[in-house]
N, C-alpha and C positions, 0 to 999 in steps of 0.2 A: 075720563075726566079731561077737559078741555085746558090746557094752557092759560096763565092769568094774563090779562089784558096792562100789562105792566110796560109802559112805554121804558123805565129806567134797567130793566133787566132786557128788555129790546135789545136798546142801543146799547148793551154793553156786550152782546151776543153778536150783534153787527159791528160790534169795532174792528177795524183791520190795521195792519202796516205795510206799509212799501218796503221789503226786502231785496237789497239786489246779494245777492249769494255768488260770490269768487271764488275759484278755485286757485288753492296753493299753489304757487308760483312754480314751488319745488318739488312736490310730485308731478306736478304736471308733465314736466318732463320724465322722473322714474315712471309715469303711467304709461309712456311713448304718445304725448300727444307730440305731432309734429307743427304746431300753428298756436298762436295766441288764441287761447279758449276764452268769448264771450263771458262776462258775466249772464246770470240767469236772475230775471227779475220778477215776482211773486207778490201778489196781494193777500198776505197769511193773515186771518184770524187770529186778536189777540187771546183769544180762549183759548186755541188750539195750542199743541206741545209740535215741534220740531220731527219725532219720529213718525208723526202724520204728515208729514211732507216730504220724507226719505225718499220714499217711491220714484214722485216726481223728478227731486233734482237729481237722485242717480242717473234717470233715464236720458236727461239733459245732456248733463256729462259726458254719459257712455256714447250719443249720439253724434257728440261732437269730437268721436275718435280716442275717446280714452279709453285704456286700457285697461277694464277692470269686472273680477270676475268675481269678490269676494260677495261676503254676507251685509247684509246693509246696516247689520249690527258693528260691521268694521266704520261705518260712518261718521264722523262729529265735527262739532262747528267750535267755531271760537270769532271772539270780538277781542279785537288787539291783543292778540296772542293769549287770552281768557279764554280755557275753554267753557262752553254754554253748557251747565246743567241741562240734561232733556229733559229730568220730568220736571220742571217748573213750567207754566204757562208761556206763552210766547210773548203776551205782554208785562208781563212780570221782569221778565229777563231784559226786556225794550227798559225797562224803567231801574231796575239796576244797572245796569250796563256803558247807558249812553248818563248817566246822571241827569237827564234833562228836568227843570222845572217850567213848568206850562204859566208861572205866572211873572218868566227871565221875558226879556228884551229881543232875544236870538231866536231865529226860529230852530225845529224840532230837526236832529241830524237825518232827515228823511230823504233818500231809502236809505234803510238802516245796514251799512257795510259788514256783512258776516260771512267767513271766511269757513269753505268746504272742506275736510280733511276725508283721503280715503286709505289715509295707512298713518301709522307713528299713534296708534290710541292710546289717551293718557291714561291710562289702567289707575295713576296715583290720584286721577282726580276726579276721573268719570266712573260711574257703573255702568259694566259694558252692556250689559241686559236691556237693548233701548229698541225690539223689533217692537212691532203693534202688540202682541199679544202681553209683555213685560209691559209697556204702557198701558193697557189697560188694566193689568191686574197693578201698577201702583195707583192708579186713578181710582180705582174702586179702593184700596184700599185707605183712600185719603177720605173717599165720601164713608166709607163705615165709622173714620177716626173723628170726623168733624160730629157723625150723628153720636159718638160714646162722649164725646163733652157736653153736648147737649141734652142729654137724657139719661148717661152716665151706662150705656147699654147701648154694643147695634140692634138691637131689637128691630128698630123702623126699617130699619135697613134690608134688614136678614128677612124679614117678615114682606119683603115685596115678591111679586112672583116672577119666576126666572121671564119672562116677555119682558117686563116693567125693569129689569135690571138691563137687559140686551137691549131695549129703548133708550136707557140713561146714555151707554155708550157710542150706539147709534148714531144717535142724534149729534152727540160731540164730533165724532171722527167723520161725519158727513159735512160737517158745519163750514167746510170751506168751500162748499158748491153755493155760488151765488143764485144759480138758480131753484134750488132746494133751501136757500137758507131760514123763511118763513115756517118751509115744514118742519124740520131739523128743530127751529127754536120749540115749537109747539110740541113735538115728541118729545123732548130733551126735560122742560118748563109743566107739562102736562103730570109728569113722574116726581122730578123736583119739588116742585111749589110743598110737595106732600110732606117735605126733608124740612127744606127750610121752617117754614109757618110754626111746624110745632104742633101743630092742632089748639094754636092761641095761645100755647103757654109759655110762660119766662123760662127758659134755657136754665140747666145748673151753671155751662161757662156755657163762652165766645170762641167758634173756632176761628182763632186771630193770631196770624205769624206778624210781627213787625222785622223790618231788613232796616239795619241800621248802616250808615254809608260804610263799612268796610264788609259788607253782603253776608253777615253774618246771620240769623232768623234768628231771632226769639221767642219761643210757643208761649204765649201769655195767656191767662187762666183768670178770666173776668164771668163776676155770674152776677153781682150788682147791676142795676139799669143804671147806667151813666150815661156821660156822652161822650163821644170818640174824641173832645177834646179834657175831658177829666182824664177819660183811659189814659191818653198819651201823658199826661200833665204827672199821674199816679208813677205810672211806670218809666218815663223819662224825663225828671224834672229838670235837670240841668237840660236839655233841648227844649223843654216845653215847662218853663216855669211858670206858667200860666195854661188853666183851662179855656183863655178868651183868646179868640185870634189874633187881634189887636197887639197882642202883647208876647208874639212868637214870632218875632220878624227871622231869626237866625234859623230854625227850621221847617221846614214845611212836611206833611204827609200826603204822599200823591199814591192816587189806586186806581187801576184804570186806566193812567196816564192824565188823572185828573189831581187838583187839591179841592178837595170837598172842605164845607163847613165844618169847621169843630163842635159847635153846636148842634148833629144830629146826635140823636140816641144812638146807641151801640147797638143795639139790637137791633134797630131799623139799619143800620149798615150792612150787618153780617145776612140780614136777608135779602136786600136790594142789592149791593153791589160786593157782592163773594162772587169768587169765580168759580165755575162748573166742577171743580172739586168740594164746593161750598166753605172754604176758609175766604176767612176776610183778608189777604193780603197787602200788608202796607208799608212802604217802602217812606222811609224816612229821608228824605235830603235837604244837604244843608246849602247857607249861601241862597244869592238872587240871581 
C-alpha cells in the first residue's frame, strides 16, 4: 500500500528546527576540554525525539577533545536549566519550552538554545532508559495506546506483520536524512494511514494529551464528533469560555507550532495533524 497523497501530513513530517546545542560550561572542563567548545548546530525533525540524535552530537563533542567514554544513555538536554523529556517529540518540547505563539509580534527564538549534559543525570526527573532501542519500544508503545482508545483493543496494532511494524520505526528514526525524507514519509504514512482512518469509522476516544502552561498533560477521553474548539471549550472553560475563536483571545492552542482553527472536527485533527505516535498533541498557551 502506497502512502496517501496528503499534502497536511507532508508538511508536518517535513517540519524542522534550527537547534544550536552547547555544551555545559562546567563539565566541559571536568571532561578536559582545554579550548572553548563550538556550539553544534542541527536542522532536527520536529517529529523526531532527541535520543535519535545522540549519536551525532556525541560524536561532535568527543571530536572536539572531550573527554568521554560513557554510555549515551549518560546523555540529556535541558532549556534553562529544564531538563528536556526524551520521549516527547522534539516539536512538542520546541512549543512547551520556548512558550512561543505564532500569532505574537516577536519572532520565533530560533535556533532553539539547548544545553548538552554528559554527567550530573537527573535520575529525579528523567528516565534514564533513553538509548534507540528504549525509544523505540516507548514509541510503539504509545502507537498500541493511541490505537486501544480508538478501538478500545490493540488489535490493529498487534495484527500488522513484524515488516509493517520495523517500517513504522524505520521510517521515523530515518526521517532526519533530507535526502531519504520523501521515502521515509511514504514507508512510515504507507503503514500508518491504516492506524489512523479507522477503516472509516468513528473512534470510541481521541488519542489527545492537552499540556497546559505549567507542562503538565492531560489524557482527555473524547469519542463525541465535536470540534477542537468545543473539545477545548468542554474541558477548559475558564481558558476557552467559548467554542468560537473570536471569543478566546486569552488562550490560544498551538500543534505543530501552529494555532489551527477551532472549528475543525476532532476527528479530522487527530488524523491530520497527530504526530508519529498518532496522539493529537496540544499545547495550551496563554497571553499574545
Amino acid at each position: 500500500m502506497t502512502a496517501p497523497q496528503n499534502p497536511i501530513t507532508r508538511a508536518i513530517w517535513d517540519g524542522t528546527l534550527p537547534i544550536k546545542f552547547s555544551l555545559d560550561g562546567t563539565e566541559a572542563a571536568e571532561l578536559g576540554a582545554k579550548i572553548s567548545v563550538e556550539p553544534y548546530f542541527i536542522e532536527a525533525p520536529r517529529c523526531s525525539y532527541f535520543p535519535l540524535l545522540t549519536s551525532q552530537i556525541r560524536k561532535y563533542f568527543v571530536d572536539m577533545a572531550l573527554n568521554f567514554i560513557g554510555d549515551d544513555a549518560e546523555i540529556w538536554y535541558d532549556v534553562d536549566g529544564i531538563p528536556l523529556k526524551w520521549h516527547y517529540p522534539i516539536g512538542l518540547l520546541f512549543d512547551l519550552h520556548t512558550g512561543y505563539r505564532p500569532d505574537s509580534n516577536s519572532p520565533p527564538p530560533l535556533p532553539w538554545p539547548v544545553t548538552v549534559h554528559f554527567k550530573n543525570f537527573p535520575l529525579d526527573k528523567l528516565i534514564r532508559a533513553q538509548a534507540i532501542d528504549a525509544t523505540q519500544d516507548f514509541f510503539m508503545s504509545m502507537i498500541k495506546e493511541a490505537d486501544f482508545l480508538r478501538n478500545g483493543s490493540t488489535k490493529k496494532v498487534m495484527n500488522l506483520s513484524k515488516n509493517d511494524q520495523t517500517q513504522l520505526w524505520d521510517g521515523l528514526w530515518s526521517s532526519s536524512s533530507q535526502k531519504y525524507r520523501t521515502e521515509n514519509y511514504d514507508r512510515f504514512w504507507s503503514v500508518n494511514y491504516r492506524l489512523v482512518i479507522n477503516d472509516g469509522q468513528s473512534p470510541r476516544h481521541i488519542p489527545l494529551r492537552i499540556y497546559l502552561p505549567d507542562n503538565c498533560p492531560v489524557d482527555v477521553f473524547i469519542g463525541n464528533p465535536l470540534t477542537l474548539g468545543e473539545v477545548l471549550h468542554q474541558i477548559l472553560p475558564d481558558l476557552f469560555p467559548s467554542p468560537l475563536p473570536t471569543e478566546n483571545a486569552f488562550a490560544a492552542p498551538v500543534i505543530h507550532g501552529v494555532i489551527p482553527q477551532l472549528n475543525i472536527p476532532i476527528i479530522w485533527a487527530s488524523q491530520n495533524l497527530c504526530y508519529p505516535d498518532n496522539f493529537l498533541h496540544i499545547v495550551v498557551l496563554l497571553g499574545t
